[in-house]
C-alpha positions in Angstrom: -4.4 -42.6 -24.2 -2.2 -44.6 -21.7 -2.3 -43.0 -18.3 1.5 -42.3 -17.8 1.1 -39.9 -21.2 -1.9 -38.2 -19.7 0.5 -37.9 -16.3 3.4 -36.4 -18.7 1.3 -34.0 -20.1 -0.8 -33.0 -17.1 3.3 -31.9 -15.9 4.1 -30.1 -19.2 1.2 -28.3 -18.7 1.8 -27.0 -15.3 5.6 -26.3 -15.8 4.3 -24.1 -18.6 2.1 -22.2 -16.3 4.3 -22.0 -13.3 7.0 -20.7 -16.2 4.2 -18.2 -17.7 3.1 -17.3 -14.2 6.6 -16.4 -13.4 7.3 -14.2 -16.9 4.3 -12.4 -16.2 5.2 -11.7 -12.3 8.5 -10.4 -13.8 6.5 -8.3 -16.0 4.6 -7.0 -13.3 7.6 -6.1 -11.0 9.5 -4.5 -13.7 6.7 -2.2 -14.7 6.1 -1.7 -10.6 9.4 -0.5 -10.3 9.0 2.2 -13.1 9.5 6.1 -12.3 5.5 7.0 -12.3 4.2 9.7 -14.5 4.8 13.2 -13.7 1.3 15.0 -13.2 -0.1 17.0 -15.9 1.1 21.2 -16.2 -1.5 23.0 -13.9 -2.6 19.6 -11.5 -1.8 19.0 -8.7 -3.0 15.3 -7.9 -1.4 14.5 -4.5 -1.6 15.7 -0.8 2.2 16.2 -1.8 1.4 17.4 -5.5 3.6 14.7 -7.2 5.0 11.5 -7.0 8.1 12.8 -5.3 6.6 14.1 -2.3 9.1 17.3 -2.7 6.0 20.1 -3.1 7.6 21.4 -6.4 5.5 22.8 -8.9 7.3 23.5 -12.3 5.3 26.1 -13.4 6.8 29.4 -13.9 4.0 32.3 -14.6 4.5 33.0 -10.7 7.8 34.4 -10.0 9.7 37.4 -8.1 8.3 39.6 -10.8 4.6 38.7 -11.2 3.9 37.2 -7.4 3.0 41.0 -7.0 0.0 41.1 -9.2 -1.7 38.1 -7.2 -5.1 38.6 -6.5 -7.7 37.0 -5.5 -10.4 35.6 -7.6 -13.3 33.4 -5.8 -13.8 32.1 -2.1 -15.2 29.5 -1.3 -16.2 29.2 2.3 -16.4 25.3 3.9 -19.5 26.6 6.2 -19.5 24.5 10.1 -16.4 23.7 9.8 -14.9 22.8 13.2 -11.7 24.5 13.0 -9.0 26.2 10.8 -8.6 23.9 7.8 -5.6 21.9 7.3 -5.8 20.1 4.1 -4.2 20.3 0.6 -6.4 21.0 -2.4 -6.2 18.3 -4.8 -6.3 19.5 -8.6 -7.1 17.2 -11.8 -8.5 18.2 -14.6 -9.5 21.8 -13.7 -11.8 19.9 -10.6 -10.6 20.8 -6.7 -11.1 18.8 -4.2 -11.3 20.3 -0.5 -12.0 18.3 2.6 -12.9 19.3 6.1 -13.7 16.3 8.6 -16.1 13.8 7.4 -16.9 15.8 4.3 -15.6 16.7 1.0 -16.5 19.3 -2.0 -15.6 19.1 -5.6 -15.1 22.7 -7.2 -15.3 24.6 -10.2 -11.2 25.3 -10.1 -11.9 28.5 -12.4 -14.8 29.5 -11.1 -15.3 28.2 -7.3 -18.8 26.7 -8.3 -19.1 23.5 -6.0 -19.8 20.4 -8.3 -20.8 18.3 -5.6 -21.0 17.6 -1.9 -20.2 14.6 0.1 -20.7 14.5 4.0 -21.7 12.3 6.9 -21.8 13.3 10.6 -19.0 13.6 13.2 -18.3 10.5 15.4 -19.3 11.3 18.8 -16.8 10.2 22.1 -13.3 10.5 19.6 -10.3 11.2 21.4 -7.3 12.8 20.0 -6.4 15.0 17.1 -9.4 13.1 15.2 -11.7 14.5 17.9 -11.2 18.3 17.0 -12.2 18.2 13.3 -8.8 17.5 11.2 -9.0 16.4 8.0 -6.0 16.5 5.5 -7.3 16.0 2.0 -8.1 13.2 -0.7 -6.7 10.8 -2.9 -7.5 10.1 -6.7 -7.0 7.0 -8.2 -8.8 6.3 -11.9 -12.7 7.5 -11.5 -12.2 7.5 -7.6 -11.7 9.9 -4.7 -10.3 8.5 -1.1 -10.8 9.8 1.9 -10.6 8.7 5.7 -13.2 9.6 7.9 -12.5 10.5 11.8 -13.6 7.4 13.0 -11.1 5.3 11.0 -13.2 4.5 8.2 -11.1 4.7 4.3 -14.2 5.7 2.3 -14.2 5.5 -1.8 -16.3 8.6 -3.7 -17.3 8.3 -7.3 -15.0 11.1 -8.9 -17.8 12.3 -10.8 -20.6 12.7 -8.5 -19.4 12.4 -5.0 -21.5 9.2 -4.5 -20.5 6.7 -1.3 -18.8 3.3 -3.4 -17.3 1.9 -0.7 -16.7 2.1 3.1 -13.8 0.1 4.9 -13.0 0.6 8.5 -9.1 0.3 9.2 -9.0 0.6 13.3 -11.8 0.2 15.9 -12.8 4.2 17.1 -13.7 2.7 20.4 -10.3 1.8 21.2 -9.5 5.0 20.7 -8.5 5.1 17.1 -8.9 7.5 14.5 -7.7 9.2 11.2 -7.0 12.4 10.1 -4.0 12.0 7.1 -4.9 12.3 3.6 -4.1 8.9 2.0 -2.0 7.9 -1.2 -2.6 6.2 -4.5 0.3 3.9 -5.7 -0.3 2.5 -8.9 -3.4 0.0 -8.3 -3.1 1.0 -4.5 -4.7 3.3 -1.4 -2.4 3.7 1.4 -3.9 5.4 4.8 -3.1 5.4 8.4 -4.7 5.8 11.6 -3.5 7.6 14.2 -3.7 7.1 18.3 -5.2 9.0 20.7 -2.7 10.9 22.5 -5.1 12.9 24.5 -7.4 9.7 25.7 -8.1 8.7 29.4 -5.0 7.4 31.6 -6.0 3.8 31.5 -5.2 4.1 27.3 -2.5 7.0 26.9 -0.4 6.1 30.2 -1.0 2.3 31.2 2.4 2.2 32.1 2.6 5.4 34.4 2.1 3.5 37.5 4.2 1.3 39.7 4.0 -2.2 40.8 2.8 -3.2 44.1 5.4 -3.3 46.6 6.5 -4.9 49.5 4.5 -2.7 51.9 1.6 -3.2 48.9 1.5 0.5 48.4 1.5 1.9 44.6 1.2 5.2 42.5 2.4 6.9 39.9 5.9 6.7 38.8 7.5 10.2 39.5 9.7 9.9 36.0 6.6 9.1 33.8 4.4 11.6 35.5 7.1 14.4 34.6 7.5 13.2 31.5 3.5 13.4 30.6 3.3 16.8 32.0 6.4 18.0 30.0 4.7 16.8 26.5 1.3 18.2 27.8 3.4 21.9 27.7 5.3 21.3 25.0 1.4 20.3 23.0 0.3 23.7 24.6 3.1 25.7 22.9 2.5 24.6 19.9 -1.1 24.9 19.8 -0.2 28.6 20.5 2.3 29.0 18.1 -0.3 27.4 15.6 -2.8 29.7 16.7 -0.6 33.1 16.1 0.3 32.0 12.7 -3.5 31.4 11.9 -4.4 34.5 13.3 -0.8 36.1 11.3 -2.2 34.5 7.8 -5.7 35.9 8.3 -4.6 38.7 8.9 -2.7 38.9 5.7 -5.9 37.4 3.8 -8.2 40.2 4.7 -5.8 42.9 4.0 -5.3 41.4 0.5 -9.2 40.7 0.1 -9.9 44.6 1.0 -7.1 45.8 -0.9 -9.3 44.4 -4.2 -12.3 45.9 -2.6 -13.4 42.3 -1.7 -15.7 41.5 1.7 -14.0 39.9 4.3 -17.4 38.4 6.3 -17.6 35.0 4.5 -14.4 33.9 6.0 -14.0 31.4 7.7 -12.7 31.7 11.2 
């Protein structure tokens, strides 16, 4: 075959794939750009329970009239955790997912019966909110549970059987870097964040708190940024407190409900 016909159709070829390529990038976009799928009555598969992000649950059996019957019905207790938790229980297919820092538990939703347990050990010399124990929740994706670790790390667990898949670290812990957020599956995605440390030494947090040398080649700390620091360091203390009263308002309210139904109030966690 002359060579200027093999040329010809060498081109043919490729404007066909660069056209095919470009149908099927179309293709891809449009179906991208679709509203996803609301979750299934009675799940809850997000930190944010759907898609949305708006927290609403469209189910109905709890209302004015029957929120008055609530009781409770099983407790399970996350035991060493660090502090108060602060995640989001994660709900598919009857299964709940809890998290406390660097570990996670996959329960009976009916029953409470832990399924499995994943955990590894705290990162020693964290700064920040990573460094007191916050964890936010999971992701699920297909067969897979997400979950950042306080170091940094994005970590995948087998659904199933809370075995370690995969282990990706998104920010170096030694420069002060850390994660507490629960992350988010987007279509064929995981999106998670790190966080800095706002509580680190002054050569990290305030690098910038100090003036240049001069003329007499005296320096310090700039009066405006030192104010500054000390007014965020109160206004963090406030509302560590105000935290801390609710807490100490919504146990409260537990353990009245929990003896009300002549339930024991010793398992919980404090």
């Amino acid at each position: 075959m002359p060579r200027r016909i093999l040329q010809a159709a060498a081109v043919c070829l490729a404007i066909f794939a660069m056209a095919h390529a470009s149908a099927q990038q179309k293709y891809d976009r449009t179906q991208a750009n679709a509203p996803p799928p609301r979750p299934q009555a009675g799940a809850w598969p997000t930190y944010n329970g759907n898609p949305s992000g708006n927290r609403f649950s469209p189910l109905d059996q709890i209302n004015p009239t029957t929120i008055h019957s609530l009781a409770p019905k099983w407790m399970f207790t996350i035991q060493g955790a660090p502090r108060t938790l602060q995640m989001t229980p994660v709900v598919v297919d009857g299964v709940m997912y809890v998290t406390s820092v660097n570990e996670a538990y996959a329960l009976d939703a009916r029953s409470g019966r832990a399924i499995w347990h994943y955990s590894r050990p705290r990162t020693q010399g964290l700064a920040g909110d990573a460094a007191t124990g916050i964890n936010r929740g999971v992701a699920m994706l297909g067969d897979r549970v997400f979950m950042a670790t306080d170091n940094a790390h994005l970590i995948a667990l087998q659904r199933d059987t809370g075995q370690l898949l995969w282990d990706v670290e998104m920010a170096d812990a030694r420069q002060n870097y850390g994660a507490t957020g629960a992350p988010l599956a987007v279509n064929d995605l995981v999106i998670a964040g790190v966080s800095a440390a706002t509580k680190a030494s002054e050569d990290f947090s305030t690098p910038t708190a100090r003036r240049p040398v001069n003329a007499s080649g005296d320096s310090g700390r700039c009066p405006r940024l030192a104010s500054l620091a000390r007014r965020r360091g109160a206004a963090a203390r406030s509302r560590r407190m105000r935290r801390d009263v609710a807490d100490r308002h919504l146990r409260s309210r537990v353990e009245a409900a929990l003896l009300a139904h002549g339930q024991s109030v010793s398992g919980l966690q404090r």
